[in-house]
C-alpha positions as a printed Julia matrix, in Angstrom:
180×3 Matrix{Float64}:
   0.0    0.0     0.0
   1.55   3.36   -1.29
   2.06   6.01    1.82
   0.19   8.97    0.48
   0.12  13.08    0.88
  -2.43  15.01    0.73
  -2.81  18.36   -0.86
  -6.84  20.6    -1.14
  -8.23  20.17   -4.21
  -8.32  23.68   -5.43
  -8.4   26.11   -8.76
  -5.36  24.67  -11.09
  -5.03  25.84  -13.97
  -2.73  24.38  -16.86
  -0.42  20.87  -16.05
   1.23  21.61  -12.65
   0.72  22.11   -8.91
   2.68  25.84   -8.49
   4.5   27.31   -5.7
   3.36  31.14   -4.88
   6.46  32.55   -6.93
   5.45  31.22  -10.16
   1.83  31.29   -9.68
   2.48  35.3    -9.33
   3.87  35.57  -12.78
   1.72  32.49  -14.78
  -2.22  33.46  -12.73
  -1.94  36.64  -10.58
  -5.06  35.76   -9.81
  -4.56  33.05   -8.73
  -1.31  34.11   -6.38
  -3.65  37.18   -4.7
  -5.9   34.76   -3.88
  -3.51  32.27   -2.56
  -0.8   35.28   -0.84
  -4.29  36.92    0.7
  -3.96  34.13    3.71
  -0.49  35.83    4.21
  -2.26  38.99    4.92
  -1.2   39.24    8.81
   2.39  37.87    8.06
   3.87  38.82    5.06
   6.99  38.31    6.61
   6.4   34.22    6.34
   6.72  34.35    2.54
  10.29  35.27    2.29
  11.55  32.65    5.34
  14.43  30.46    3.85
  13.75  26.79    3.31
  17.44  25.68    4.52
  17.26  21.92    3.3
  15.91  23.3    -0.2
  17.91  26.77   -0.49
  14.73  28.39   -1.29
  12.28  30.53    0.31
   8.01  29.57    1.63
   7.06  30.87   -1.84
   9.07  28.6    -3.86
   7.7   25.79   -2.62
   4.75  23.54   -2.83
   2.77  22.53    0.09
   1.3   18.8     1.38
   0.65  16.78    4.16
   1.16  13.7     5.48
  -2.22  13.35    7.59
  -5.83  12.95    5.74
  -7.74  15.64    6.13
 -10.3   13.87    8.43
  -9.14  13.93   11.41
  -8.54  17.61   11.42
 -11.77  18.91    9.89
 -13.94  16.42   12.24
 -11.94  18.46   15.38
 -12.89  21.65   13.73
 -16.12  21.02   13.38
 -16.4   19.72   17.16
 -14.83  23.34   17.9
 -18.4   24.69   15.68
 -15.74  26.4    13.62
 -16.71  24.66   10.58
 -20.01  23.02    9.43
 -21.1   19.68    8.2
 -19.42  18.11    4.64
 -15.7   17.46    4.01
 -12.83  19.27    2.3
 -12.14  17.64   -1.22
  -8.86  17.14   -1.64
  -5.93  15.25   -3.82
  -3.36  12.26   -3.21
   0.37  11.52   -4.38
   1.78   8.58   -3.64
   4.8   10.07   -1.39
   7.14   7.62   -3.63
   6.72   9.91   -6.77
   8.63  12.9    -5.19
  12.3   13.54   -5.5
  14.05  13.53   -2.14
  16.44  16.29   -3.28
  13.79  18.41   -4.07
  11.24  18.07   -1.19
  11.68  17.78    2.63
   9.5   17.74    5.77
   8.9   20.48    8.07
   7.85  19.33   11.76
   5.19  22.21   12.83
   4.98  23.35   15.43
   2.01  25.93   16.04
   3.07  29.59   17.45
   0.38  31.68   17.82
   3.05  34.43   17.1
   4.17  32.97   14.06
   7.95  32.68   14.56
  10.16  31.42   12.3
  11.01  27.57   13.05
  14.51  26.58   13.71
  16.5   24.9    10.75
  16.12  21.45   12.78
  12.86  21.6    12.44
  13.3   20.87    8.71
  14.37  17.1     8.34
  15.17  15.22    5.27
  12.16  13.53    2.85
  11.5   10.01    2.35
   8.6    8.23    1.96
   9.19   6.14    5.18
   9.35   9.14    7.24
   6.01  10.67    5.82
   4.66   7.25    6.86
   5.68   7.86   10.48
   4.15  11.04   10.55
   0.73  10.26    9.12
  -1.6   10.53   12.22
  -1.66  13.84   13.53
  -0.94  14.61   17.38
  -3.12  14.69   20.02
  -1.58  18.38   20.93
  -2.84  19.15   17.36
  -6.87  17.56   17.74
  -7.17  18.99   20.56
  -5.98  22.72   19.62
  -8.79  22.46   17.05
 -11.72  21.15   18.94
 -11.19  23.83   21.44
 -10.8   26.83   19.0
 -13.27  29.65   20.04
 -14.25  32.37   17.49
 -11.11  35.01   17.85
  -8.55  32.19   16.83
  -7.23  32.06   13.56
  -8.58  29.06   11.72
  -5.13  27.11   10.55
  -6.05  23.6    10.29
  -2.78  22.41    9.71
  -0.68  25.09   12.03
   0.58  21.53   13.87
   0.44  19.51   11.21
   3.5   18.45    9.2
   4.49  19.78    6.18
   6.09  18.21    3.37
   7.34  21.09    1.1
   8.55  20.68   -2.55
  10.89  22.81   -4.56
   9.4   23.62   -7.57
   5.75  22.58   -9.46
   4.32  19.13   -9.38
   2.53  17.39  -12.24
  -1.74  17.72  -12.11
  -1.39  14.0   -13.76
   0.96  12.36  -10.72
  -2.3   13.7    -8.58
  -5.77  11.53   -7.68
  -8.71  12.48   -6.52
 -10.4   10.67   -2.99
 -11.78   7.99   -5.13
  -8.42   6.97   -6.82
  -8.91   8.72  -10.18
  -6.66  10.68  -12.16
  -7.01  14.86  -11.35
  -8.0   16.37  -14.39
  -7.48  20.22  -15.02
């Protein structure tokens, strides 16, 4: 059984999954839309990706938990309502180590930076050790009140790619193909 990663099904145009640098010059649109959640930290967009020798904008984002268990503790918080976030699966095996590595979260309401040990190698292997998400994390989210910021995956691991991924390497929650 492949380990998969999870990314929200979103708004994609043309064959690849972008990072925020190259959506800004392919769909501005797109990147306003996507830079808007940046809003209250702009500062997060230029933090270095040490393992990668890039910056948050250069890369693309996915997880290594299902979206489940986080959006069921959000909506025991009353945060969010009934129905579930569509999203998109690689299999963790299709991404090149040297151009993708894990960041452990850690949530700061403040929004440091994280130290550079924070940012571990990839393999699939690890994702698959990091595929349930913490208790910590749950129960952050069932306990949000209505002043929090709503970041889902503020405690989640991130696995963070340098560079676009192919649309095609991409399936939807019922195993087929992504189309664009």
């Amino acid at each position: 059984m492949p380990t998969l990663l999870y990314k929200a099904a979103g708004d994609i145009r043309g064959d690849d999954i972008l990072p925020l640098n190259q959506l800004r010059e392919r769909y501005p649109d797109l990147y306003e839309r996507h830079a808007e959640k940046y809003a209250d930290r702009p500062q997060a967009l230029s933090r270095p990706i040490p393992l990668l020798d890039c910056t948050w904008t250069d890369v693309v984002f996915l997880s290594p938990v299902h979206p489940a268990p986080i959006f069921d503790a959000l909506r025991e918080s009353g945060r969010i309502g009934p129905g579930s976030l569509p999203y998109w699966t690689i299999d963790a095996d299709l991404l090149d180590p040297r151009q993708t590595c894990i960041l452990l979260k850690r949530h700061d309401p403040l929004f440091r930076p994280q130290p550079a040990e924070d940012y571990i190698p990839y393999s699939a292997e690890t994702v698959a050790t990091l595929s349930t998400p913490s208790a910590k994390a749950l129960d952050r989210l069932r306990t949000l009140n209505t002043t929090e910021p709503l970041l889902p995956w503020a405690d989640i691991p991130h696995v963070l790619h340098r560079g676009p991924i192919p649309v095609s390497l991409f399936r939807d929650a019922h195993g087929r193909a992504v189309r664009t």
